[in-house]
KOLNUTI-375426 format. One record per residue (C-alpha): x, y negated, z negated. Coordinates in steps of 0.001 Angstrom, whole numbers, plus 500000, padded with zeros to 6 digits. Example, Ala and Ser with C-alpha at 12.3 -4.5 7.8 and 13.67 -1.06 7.14 Angstrom:
2
512300504500492200/513670501060492860/
END
This chain:
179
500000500000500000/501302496629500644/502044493679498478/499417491735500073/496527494644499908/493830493826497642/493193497290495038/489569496504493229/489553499819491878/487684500647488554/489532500587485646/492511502092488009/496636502837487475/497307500545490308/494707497808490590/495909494016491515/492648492773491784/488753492178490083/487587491082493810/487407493742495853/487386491904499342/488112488475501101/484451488415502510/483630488919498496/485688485991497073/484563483637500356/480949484288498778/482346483522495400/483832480560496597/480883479261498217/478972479691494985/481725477834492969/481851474699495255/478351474424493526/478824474488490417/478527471522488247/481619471836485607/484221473565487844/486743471654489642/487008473729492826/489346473327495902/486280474179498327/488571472477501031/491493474319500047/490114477514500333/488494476986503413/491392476364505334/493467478910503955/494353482447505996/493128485619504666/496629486637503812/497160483467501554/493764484437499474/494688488035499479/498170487024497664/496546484443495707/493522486710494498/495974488850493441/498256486467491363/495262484858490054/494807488197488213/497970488249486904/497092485082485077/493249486155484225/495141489017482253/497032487079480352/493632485737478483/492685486848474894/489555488564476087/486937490147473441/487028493515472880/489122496504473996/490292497795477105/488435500920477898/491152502715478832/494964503280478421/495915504048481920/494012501010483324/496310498169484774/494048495577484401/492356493815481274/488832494844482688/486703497159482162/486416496804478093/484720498510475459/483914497031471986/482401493487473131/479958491741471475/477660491654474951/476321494883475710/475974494735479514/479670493750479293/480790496849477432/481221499712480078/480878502963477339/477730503812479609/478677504794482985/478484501287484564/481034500568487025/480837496629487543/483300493965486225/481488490712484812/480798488082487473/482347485642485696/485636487280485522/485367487432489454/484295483576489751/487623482673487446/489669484583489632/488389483054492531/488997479481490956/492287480642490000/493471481584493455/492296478580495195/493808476357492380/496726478086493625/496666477828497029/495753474083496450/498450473264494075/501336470680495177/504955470519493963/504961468261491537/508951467431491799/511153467583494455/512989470460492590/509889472489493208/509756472429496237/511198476266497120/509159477986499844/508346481436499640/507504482972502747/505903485807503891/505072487477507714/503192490450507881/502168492055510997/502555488442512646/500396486782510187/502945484542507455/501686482273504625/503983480172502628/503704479037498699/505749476769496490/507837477951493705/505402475522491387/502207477689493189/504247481148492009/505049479895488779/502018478595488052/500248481869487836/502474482834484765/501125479973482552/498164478986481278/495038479206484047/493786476250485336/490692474247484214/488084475776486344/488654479588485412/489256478769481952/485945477099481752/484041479779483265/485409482291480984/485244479829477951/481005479079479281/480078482690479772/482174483933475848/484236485724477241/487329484129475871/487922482139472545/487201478503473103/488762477148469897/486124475166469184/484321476458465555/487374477877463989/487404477594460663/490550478407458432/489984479124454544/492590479490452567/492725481803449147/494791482025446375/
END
């Protein structure tokens, strides 16, 4: 399988992706360009080749991963955070047979890669191409755009995982101390 192949399977060993398809995320993305409190590259996404979303889907999961989520992964030999056990949302726990991953996971991911493909060096130092050309399609990213997908996820996925529970949102905490 190459680098560039999206792998949607269920709870699998060698899964890079909660989208399962370009067509998939383009219907996603039309979705998002709706919605009221995310910030999405429409534009950006539009314009892009299917190998730059396929490459950007799948480092957009990289970062999704990297997210506190509630509950438990439901199962050690998974490679992805998704599917979970143990959450407080019963359709989202999948103990029952169900084989879907939340929507909202799939609309942050979305957000994620076209935050991605949208993103602009921000100093000159940054401004590394990486290239790739496969079978005489290329498409080229920033070291910033790479990098990126190792920190924090940008404001639109964070919000739709923060607006449907599925992450913390900080807000409410309260810290008691004993003793």
């Amino acid at each position: 399988m190459s680098l560039t192949t999206i792998d949607a399977t269920y709870g699998g060993e060698t899964t890079n992706s909660y989208v399962s398809s370009i067509a998939e995320a383009n219907e996603i993305a039309s979705l998002l360009a709706y919605l009221p409190f995310v910030n999405f590259d429409a534009q950006a996404w539009i314009a892009s080749s299917d190998l730059a979303k396929s490459v950007a889907l799948i480092y957009a999961t990289n970062g999704l991963d990297k997210q506190a989520f509630i509950g438990l992964r439901r199962s050690d030999i998974q490679r992805r955070q998704w599917p979970r056990i143990e959450t407080k949302f019963r359709f989202w726990n999948h103990e029952d047979g169900r084989e879907t991953i939340p929507d909202e996971i799939k609309w942050a991911q979305v957000a994620e890669a076209a935050m991605l493909i949208g993103s602009e060096p921000s100093n000159p130092r940054d401004k590394d191409i990486i290239s790739e050309s496969v079978s005489g399609h290329s498409v080229t990213y920033s070291q910033s755009s790479i990098n990126k997908s190792s920190d924090n996820l940008g404001d639109a996925a964070l919000k739709i995982l923060q607006r449907a529970g599925l992450v913390s949102t900080g807000v409410g905490t309260v810290q008691i101390r004993r003793g």
